[in-house]
GUGUBA-98241 format. One record per atom (N, C-alpha, C): residue number from 1; residue in three letters; atom name; x, y, z. Coordinates in steps of 0.05 Angstrom, whole numbers, plus 5000, padded with zeros to 4 digits. Example, Ala and Ser with C-alpha at 12.3 -4.5 7.8 and 13.67 -1.06 7.14 Angstrom:
<pos=1, code=ALA, site=N, X=5264, Y=4886, Z=5156>
<pos=1, code=ALA, site=CA, X=5246, Y=4910, Z=5156>
<pos=1, code=ALA, site=C, X=5264, Y=4934, Z=5156>
<pos=2, code=SER, site=N, X=5257, Y=4955, Z=5142>
<pos=2, code=SER, site=CA, X=5273, Y=4979, Z=5143>
<pos=2, code=SER, site=C, X=5258, Y=5001, Z=5157>
# end
This chain:
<pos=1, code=UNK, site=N, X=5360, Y=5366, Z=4965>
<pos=1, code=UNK, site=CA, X=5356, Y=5342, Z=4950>
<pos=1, code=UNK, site=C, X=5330, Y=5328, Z=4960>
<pos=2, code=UNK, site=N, X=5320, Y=5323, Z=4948>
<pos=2, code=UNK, site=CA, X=5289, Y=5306, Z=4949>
<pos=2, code=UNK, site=C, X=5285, Y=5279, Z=4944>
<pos=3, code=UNK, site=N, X=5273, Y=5259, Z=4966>
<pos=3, code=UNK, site=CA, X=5278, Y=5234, Z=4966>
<pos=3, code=UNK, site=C, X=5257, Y=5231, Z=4950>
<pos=4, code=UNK, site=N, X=5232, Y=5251, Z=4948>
<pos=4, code=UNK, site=CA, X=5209, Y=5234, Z=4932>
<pos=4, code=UNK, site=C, X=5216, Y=5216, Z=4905>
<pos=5, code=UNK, site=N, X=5207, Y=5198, Z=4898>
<pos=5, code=UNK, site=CA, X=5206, Y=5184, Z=4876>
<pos=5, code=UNK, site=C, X=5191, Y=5194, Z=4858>
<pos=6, code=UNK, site=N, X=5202, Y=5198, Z=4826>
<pos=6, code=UNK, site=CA, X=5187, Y=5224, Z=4811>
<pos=6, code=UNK, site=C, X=5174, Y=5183, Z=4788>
<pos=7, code=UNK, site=N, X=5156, Y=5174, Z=4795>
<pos=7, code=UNK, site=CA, X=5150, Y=5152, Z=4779>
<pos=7, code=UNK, site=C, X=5138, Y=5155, Z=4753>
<pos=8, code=UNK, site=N, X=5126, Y=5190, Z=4755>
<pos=8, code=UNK, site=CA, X=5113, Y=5200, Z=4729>
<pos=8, code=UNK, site=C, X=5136, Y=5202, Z=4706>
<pos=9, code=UNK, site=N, X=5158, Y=5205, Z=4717>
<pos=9, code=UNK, site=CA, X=5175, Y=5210, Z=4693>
<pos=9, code=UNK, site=C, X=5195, Y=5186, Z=4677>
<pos=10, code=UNK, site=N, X=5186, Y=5164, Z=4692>
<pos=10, code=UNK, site=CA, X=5188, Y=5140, Z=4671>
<pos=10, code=UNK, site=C, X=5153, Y=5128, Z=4668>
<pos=11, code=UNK, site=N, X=5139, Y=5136, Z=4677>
<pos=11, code=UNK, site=CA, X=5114, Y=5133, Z=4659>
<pos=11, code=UNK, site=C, X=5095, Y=5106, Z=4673>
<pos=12, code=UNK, site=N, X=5110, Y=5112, Z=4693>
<pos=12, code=UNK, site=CA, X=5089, Y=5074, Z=4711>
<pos=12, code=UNK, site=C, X=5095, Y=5092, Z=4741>
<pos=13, code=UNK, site=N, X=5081, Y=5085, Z=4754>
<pos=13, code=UNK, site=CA, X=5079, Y=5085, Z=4779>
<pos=13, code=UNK, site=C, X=5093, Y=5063, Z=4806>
<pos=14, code=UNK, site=N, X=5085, Y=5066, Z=4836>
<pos=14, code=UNK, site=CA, X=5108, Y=5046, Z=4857>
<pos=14, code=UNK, site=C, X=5098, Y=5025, Z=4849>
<pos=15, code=UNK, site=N, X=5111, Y=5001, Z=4842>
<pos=15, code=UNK, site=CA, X=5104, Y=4971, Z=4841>
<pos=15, code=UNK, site=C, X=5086, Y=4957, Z=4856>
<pos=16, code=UNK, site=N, X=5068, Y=4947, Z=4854>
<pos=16, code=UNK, site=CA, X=5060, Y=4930, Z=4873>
<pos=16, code=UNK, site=C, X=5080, Y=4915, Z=4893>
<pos=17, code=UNK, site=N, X=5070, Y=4902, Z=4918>
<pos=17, code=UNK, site=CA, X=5081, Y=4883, Z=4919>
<pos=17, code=UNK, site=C, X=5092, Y=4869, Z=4914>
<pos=18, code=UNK, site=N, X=5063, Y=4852, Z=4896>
<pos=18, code=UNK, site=CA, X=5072, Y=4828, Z=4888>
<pos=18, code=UNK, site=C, X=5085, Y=4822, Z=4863>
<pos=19, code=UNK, site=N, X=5097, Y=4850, Z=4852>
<pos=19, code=UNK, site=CA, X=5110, Y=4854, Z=4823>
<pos=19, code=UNK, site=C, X=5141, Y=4841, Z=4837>
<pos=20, code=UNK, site=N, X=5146, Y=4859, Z=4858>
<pos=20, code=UNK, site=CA, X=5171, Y=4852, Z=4869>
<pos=20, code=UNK, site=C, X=5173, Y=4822, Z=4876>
<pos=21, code=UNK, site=N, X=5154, Y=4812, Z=4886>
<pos=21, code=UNK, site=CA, X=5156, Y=4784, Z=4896>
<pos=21, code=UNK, site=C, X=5156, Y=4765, Z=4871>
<pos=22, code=UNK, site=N, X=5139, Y=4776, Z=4847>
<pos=22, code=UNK, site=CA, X=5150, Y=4757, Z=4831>
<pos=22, code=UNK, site=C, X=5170, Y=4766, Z=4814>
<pos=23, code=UNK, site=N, X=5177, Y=4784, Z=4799>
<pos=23, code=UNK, site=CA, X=5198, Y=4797, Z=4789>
<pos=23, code=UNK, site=C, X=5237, Y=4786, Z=4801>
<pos=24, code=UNK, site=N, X=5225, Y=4796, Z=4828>
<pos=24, code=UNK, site=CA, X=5253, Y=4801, Z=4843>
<pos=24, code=UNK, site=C, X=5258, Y=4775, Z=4858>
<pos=25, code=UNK, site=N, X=5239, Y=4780, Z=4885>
<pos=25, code=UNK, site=CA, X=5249, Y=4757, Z=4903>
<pos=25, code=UNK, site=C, X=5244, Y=4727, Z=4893>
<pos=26, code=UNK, site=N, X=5222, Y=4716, Z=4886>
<pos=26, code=UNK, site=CA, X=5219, Y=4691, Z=4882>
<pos=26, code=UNK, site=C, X=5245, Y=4679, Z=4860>
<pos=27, code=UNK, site=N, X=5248, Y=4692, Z=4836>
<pos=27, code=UNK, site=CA, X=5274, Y=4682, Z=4818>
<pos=27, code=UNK, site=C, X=5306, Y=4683, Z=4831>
<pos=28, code=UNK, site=N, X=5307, Y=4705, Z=4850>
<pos=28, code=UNK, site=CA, X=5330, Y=4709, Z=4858>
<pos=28, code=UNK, site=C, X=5342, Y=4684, Z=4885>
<pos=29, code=UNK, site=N, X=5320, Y=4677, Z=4890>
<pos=29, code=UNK, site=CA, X=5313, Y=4658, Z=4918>
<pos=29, code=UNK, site=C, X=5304, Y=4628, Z=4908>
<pos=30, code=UNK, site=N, X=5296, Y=4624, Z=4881>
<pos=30, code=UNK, site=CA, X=5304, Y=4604, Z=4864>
<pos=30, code=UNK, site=C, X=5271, Y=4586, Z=4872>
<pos=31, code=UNK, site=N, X=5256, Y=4601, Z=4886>
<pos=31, code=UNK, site=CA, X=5233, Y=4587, Z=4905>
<pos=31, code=UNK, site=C, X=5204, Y=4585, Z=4881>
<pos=32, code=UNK, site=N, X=5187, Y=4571, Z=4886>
<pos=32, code=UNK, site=CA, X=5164, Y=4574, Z=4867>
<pos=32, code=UNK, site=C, X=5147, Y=4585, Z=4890>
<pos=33, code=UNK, site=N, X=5125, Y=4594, Z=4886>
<pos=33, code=UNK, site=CA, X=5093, Y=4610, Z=4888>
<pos=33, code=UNK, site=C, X=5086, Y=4586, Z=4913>
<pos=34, code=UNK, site=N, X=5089, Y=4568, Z=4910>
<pos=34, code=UNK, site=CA, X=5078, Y=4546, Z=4929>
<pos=34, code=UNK, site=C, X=5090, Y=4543, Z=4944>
<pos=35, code=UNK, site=N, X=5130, Y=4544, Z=4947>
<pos=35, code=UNK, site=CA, X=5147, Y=4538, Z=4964>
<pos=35, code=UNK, site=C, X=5136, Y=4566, Z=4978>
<pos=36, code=UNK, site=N, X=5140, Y=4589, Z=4978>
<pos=36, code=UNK, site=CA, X=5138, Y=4611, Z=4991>
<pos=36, code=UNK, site=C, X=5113, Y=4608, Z=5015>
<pos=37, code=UNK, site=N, X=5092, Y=4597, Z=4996>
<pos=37, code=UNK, site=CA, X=5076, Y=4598, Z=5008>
<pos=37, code=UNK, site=C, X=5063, Y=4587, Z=5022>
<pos=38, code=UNK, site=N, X=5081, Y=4566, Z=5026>
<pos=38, code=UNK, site=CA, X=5081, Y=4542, Z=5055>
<pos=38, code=UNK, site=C, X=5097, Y=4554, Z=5076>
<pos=39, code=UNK, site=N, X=5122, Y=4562, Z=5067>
<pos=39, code=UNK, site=CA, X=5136, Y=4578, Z=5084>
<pos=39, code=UNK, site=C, X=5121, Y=4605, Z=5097>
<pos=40, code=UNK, site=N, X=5114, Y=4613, Z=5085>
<pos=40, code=UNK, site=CA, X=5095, Y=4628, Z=5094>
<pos=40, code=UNK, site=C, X=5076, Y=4635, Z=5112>
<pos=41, code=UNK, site=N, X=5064, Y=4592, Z=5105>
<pos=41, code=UNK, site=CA, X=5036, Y=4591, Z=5122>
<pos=41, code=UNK, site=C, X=5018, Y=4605, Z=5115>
<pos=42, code=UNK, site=N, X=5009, Y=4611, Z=5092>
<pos=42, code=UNK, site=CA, X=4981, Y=4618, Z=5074>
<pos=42, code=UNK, site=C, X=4976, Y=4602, Z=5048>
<pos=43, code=UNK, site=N, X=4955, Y=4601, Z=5037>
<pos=43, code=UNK, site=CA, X=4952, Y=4586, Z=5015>
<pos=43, code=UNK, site=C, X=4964, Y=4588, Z=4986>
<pos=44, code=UNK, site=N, X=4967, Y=4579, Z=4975>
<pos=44, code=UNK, site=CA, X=4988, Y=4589, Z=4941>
<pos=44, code=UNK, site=C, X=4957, Y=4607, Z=4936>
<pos=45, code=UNK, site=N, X=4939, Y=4600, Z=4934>
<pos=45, code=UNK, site=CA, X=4915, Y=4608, Z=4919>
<pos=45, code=UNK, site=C, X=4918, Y=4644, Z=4933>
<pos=46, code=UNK, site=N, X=4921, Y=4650, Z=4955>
<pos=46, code=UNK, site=CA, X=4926, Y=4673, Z=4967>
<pos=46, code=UNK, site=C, X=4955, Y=4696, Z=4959>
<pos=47, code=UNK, site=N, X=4973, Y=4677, Z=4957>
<pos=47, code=UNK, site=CA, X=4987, Y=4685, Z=4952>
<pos=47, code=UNK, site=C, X=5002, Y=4696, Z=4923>
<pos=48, code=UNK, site=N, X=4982, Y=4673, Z=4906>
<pos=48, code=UNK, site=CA, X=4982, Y=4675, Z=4876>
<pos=48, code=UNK, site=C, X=4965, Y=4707, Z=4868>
<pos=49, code=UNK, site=N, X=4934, Y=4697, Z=4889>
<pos=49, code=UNK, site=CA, X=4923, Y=4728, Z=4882>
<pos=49, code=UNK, site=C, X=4943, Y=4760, Z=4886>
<pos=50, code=UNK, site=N, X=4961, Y=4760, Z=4906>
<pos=50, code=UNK, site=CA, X=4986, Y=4780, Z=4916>
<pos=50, code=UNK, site=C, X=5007, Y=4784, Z=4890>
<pos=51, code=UNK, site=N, X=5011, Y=4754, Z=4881>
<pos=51, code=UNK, site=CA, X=5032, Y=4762, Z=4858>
<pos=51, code=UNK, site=C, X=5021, Y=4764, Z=4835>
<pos=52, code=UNK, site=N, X=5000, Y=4765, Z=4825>
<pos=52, code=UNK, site=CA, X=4986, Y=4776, Z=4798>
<pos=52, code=UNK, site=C, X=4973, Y=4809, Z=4807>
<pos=53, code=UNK, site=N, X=4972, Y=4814, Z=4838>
<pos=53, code=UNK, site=CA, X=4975, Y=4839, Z=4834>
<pos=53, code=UNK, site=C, X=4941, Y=4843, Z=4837>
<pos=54, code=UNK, site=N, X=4925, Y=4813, Z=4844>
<pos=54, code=UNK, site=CA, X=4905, Y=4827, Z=4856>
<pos=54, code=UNK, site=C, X=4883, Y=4829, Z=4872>
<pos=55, code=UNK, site=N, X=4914, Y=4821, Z=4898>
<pos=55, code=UNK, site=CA, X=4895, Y=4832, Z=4924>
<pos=55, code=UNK, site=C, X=4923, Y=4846, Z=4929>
<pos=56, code=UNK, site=N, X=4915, Y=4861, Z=4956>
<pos=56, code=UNK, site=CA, X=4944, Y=4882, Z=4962>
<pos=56, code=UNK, site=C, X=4949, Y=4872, Z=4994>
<pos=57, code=UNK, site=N, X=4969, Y=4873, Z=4994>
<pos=57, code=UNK, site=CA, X=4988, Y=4864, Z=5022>
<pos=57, code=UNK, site=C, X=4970, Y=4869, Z=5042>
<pos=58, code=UNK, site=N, X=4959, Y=4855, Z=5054>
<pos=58, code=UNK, site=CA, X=4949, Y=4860, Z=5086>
<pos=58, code=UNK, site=C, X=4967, Y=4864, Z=5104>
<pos=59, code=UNK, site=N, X=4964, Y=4869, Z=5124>
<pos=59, code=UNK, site=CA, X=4980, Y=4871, Z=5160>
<pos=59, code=UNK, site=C, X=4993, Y=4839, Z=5159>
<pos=60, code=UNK, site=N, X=4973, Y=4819, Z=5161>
<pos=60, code=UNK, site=CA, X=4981, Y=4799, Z=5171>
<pos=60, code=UNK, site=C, X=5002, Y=4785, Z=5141>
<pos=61, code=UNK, site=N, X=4995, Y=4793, Z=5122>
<pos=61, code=UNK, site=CA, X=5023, Y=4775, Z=5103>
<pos=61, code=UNK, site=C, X=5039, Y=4800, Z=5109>
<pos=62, code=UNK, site=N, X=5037, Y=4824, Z=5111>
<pos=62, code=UNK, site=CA, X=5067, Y=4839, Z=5113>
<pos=62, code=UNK, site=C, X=5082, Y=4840, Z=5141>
<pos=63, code=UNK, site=N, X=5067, Y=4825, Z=5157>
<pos=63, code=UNK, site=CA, X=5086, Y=4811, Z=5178>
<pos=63, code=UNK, site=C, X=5095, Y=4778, Z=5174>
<pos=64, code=UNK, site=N, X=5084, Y=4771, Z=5158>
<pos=64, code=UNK, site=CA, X=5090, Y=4739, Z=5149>
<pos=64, code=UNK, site=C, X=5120, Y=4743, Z=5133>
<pos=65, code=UNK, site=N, X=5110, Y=4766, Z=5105>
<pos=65, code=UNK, site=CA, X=5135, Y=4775, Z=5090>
<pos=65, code=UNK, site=C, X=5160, Y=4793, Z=5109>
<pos=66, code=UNK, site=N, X=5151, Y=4797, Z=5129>
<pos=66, code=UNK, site=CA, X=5176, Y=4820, Z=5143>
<pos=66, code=UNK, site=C, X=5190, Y=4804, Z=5155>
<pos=67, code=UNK, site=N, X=5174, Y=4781, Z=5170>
<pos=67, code=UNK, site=CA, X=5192, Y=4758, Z=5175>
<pos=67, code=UNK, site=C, X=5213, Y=4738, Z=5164>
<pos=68, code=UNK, site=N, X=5205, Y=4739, Z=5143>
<pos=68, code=UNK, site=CA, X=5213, Y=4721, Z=5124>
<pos=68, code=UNK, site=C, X=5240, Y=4735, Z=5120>
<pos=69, code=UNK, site=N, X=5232, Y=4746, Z=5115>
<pos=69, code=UNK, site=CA, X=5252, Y=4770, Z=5090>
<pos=69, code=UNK, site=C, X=5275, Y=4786, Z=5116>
<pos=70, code=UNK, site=N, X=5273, Y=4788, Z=5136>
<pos=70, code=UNK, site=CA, X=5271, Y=4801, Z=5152>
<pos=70, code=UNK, site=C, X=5284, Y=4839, Z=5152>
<pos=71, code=UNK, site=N, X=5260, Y=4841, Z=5139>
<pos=71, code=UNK, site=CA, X=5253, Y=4872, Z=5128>
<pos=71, code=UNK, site=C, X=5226, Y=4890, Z=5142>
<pos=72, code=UNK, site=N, X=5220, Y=4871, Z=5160>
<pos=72, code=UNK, site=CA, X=5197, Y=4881, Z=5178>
<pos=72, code=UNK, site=C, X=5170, Y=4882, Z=5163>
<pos=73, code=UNK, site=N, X=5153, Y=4889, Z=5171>
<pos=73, code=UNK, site=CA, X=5119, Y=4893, Z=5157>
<pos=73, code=UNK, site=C, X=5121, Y=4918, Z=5147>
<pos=74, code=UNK, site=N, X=5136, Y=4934, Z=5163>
<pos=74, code=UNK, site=CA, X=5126, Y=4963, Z=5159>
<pos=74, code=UNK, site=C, X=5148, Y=4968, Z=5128>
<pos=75, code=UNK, site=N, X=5159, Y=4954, Z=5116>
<pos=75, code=UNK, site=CA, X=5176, Y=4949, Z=5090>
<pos=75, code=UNK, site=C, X=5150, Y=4950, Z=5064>
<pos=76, code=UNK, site=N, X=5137, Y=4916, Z=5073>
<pos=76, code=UNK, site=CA, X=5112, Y=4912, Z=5053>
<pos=76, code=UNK, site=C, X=5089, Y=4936, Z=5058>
<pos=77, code=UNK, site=N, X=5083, Y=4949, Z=5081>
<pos=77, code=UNK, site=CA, X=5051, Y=4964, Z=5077>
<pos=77, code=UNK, site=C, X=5062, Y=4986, Z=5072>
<pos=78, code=UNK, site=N, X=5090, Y=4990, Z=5073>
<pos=78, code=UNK, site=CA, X=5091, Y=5019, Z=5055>
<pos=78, code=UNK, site=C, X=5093, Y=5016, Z=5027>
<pos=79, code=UNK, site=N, X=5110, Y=4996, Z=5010>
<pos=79, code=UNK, site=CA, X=5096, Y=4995, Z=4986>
<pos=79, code=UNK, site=C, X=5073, Y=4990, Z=4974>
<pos=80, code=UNK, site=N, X=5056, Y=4969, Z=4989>
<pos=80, code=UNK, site=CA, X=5026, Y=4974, Z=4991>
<pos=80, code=UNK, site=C, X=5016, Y=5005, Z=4991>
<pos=81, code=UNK, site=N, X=5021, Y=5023, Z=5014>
<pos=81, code=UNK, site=CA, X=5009, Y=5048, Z=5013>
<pos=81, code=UNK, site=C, X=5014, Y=5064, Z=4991>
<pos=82, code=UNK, site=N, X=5045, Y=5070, Z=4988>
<pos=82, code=UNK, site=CA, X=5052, Y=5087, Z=4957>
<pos=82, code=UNK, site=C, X=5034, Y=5078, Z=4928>
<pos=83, code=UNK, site=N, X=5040, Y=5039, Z=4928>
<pos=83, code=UNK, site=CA, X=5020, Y=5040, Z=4909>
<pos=83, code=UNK, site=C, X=4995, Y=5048, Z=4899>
<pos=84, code=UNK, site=N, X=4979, Y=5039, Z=4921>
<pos=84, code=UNK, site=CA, X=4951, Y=5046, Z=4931>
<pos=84, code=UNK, site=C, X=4940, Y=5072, Z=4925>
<pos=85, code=UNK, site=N, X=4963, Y=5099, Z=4941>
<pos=85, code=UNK, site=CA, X=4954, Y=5120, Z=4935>
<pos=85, code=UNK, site=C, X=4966, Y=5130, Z=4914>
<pos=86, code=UNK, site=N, X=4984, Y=5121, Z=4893>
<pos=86, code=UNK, site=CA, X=4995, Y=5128, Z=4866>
<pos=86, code=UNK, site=C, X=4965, Y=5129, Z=4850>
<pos=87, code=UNK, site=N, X=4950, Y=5103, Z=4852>
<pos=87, code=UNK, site=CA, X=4931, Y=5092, Z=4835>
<pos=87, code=UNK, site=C, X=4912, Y=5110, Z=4843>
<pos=88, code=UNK, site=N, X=4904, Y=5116, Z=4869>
<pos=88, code=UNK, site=CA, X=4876, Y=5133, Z=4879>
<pos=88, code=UNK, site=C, X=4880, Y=5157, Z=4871>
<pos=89, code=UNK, site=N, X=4913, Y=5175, Z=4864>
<pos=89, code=UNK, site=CA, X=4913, Y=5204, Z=4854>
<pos=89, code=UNK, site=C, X=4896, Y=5204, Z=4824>
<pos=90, code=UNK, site=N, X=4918, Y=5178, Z=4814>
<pos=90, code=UNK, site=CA, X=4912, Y=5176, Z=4785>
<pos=90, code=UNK, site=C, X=4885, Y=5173, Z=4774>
<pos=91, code=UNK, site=N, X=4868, Y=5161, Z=4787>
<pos=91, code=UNK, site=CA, X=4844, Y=5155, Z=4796>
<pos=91, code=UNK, site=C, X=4817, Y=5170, Z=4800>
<pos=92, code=UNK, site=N, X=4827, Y=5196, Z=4811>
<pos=92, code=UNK, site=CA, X=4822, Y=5214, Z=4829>
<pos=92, code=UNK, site=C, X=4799, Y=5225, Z=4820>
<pos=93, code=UNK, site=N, X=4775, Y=5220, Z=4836>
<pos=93, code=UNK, site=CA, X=4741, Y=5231, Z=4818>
<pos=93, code=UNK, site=C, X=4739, Y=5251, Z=4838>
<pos=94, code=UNK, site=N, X=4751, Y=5253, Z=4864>
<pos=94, code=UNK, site=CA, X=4737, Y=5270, Z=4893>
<pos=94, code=UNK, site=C, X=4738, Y=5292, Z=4877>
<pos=95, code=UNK, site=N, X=4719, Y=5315, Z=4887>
<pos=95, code=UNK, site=CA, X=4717, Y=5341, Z=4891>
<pos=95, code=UNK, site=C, X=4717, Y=5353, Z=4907>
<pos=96, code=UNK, site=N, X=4742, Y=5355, Z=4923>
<pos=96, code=UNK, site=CA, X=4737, Y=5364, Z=4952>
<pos=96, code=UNK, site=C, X=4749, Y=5387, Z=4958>
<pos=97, code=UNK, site=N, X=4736, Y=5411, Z=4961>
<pos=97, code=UNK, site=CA, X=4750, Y=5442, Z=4968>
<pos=97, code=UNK, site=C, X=4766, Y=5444, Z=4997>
<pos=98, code=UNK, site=N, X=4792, Y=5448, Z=4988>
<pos=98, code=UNK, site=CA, X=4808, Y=5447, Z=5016>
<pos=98, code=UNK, site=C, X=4797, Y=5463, Z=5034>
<pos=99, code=UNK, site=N, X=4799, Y=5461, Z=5064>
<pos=99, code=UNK, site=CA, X=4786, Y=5476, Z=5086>
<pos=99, code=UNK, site=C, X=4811, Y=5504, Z=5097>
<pos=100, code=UNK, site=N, X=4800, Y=5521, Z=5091>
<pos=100, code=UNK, site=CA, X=4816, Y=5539, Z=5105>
<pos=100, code=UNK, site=C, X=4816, Y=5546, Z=5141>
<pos=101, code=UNK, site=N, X=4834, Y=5541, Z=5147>
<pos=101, code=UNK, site=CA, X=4835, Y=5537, Z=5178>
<pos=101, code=UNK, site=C, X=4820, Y=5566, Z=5195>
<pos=102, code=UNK, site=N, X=4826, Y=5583, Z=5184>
<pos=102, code=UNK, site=CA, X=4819, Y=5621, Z=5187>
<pos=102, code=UNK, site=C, X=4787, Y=5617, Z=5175>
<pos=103, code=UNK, site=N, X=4776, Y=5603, Z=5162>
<pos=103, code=UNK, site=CA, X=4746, Y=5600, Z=5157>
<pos=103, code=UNK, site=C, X=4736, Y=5593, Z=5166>
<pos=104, code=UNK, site=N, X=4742, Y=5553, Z=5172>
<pos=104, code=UNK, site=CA, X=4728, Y=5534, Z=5186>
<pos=104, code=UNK, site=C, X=4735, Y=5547, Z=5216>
<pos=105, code=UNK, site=N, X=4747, Y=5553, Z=5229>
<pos=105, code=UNK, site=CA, X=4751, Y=5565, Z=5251>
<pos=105, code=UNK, site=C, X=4725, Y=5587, Z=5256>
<pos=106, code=UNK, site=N, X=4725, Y=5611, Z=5241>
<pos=106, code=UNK, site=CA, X=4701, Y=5627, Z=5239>
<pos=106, code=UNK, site=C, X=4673, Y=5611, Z=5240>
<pos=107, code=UNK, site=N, X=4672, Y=5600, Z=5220>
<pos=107, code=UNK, site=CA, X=4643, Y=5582, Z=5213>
<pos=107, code=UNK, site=C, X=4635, Y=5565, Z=5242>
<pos=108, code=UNK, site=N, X=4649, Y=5566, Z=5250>
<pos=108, code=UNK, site=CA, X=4644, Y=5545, Z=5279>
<pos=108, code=UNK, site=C, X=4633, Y=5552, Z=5306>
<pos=109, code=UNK, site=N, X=4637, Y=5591, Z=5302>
<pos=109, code=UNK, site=CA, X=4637, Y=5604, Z=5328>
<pos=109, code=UNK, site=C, X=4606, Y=5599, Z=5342>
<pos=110, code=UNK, site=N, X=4599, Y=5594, Z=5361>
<pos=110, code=UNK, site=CA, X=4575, Y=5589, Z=5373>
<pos=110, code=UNK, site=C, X=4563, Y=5573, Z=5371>
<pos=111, code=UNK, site=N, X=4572, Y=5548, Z=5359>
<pos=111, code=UNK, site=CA, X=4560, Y=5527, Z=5347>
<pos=111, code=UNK, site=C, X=4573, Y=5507, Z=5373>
<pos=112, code=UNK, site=N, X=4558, Y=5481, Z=5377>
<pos=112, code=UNK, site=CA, X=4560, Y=5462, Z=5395>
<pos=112, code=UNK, site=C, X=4591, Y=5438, Z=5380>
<pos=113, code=UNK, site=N, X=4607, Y=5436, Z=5391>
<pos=113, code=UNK, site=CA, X=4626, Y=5424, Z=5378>
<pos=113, code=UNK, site=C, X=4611, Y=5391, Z=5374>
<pos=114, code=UNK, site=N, X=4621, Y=5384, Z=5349>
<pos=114, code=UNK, site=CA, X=4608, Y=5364, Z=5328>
<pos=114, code=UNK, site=C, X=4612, Y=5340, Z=5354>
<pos=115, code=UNK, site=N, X=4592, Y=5324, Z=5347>
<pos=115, code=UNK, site=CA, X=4589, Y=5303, Z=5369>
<pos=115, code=UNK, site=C, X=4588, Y=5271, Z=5348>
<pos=116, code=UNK, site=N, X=4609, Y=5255, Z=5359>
<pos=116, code=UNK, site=CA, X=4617, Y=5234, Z=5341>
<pos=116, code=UNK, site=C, X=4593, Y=5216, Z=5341>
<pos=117, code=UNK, site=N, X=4591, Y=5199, Z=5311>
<pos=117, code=UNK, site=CA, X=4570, Y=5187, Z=5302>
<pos=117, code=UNK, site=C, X=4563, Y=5160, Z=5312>
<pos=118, code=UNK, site=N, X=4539, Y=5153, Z=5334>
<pos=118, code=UNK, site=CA, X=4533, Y=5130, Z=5343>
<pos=118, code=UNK, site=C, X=4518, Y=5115, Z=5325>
# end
């Protein structure tokens, strides 16, 4: 059995955030955009951008929200991440030829190992 979430097959992708926060938590919690966001300790204007979906959860509100909620950070930056990279597949312009390990291994022989960028 497979936990992945198949989102292609209802036709939308993982929710934002701030779909949940306005959708779910704020109505169910009876709170407005401004109450949250005193509680919070960030600005409505910040937080308003989160619940229209457009800025995406930082570290420091998904420990503000983990607290709150008490669902931890690592709750909010994983729906942040799934979204994020749902959109970047869908998205997806790279051209990038996978590296075969048995190649890049060969290609390397005698060569000075790569020296990180100052």
């Amino acid at each position: 059995m497979s936990l992945d979430l198949d989102y292609e097959q209802w036709g939308y992708g993982p929710p934002h955030p701030g779909q949940l926060l306005r959708e779910q938590i704020l109505p169910r919690l009876g709170l407005t955009l401004a109450e949250l966001a005193l509680r919070l300790d960030v600005t409505a204007t910040h937080l308003a951008d989160i619940v229209a979906e457009r800025r995406p959860v930082t570290l420091d509100l998904a420990r503000r929200l983990g607290m709150a909620f008490g669902n931890g950070p690592r709750y909010w930056l994983a729906l942040q991440m799934q979204h994020d990279v749902w959109k970047a597949e869908r998205d997806d312009t790279l051209d990038i030829a996978p590296i075969k390990v048995g190649a890049a291994a060969a290609s390397t022989r005698g060569r000075a190992p790569l020296q990180p960028a100052r």
